[in-house]
C-alpha positions as CSV (number, residue, x, y, z in Angstrom):
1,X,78.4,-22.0,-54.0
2,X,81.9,-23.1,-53.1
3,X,82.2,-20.1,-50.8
4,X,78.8,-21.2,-49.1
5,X,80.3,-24.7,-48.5
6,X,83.9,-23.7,-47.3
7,X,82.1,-21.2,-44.8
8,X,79.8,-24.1,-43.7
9,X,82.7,-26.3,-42.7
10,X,84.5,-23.5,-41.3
11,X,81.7,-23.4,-39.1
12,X,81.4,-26.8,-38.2
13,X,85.2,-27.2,-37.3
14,X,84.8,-23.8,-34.7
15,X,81.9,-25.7,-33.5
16,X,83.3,-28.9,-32.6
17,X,86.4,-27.0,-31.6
18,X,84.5,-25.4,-29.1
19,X,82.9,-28.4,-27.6
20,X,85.9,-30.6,-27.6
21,X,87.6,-27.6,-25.6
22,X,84.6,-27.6,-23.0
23,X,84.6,-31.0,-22.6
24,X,88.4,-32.0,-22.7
25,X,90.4,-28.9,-20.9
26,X,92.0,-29.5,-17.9
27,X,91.7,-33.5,-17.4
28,X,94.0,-35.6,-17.5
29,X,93.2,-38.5,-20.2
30,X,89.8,-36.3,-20.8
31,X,87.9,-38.2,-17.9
32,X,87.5,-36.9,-14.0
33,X,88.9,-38.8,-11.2
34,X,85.7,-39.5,-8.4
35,X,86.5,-37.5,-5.5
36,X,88.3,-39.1,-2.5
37,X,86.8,-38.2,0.8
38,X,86.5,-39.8,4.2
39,X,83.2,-39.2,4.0
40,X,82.3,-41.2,1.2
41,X,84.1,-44.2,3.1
42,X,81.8,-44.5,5.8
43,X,78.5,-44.1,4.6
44,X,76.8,-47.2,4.2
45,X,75.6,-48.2,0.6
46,X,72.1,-47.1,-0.1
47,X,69.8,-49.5,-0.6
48,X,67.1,-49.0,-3.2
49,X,63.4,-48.3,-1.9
50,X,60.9,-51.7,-1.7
């Protein structure tokens, strides 16, 4: 029984191993900075249909 429980949170570390990994690798501070673009700058803000 002990064996069933230590497998079953050995399970659940991998898993949220994995997803924190996904989620996290390769940003700074874990959140994406919004891309800069010139583009962006001179499109007017939309306006939401009537």
């Amino acid at each position: 029984m002990g064996l069933i429980l230590l497998e079953a949170l050995l399970a659940l570390v991998v898993l949220i191993a994995i997803v924190w990994w996904t989620m996290f690798s390769g940003r700074t501070r874990g959140e994406l900075k919004p891309p800069a673009s010139a583009a962006d700058d001179a499109a007017p803000p939309r306006q939401p249909p009537p």
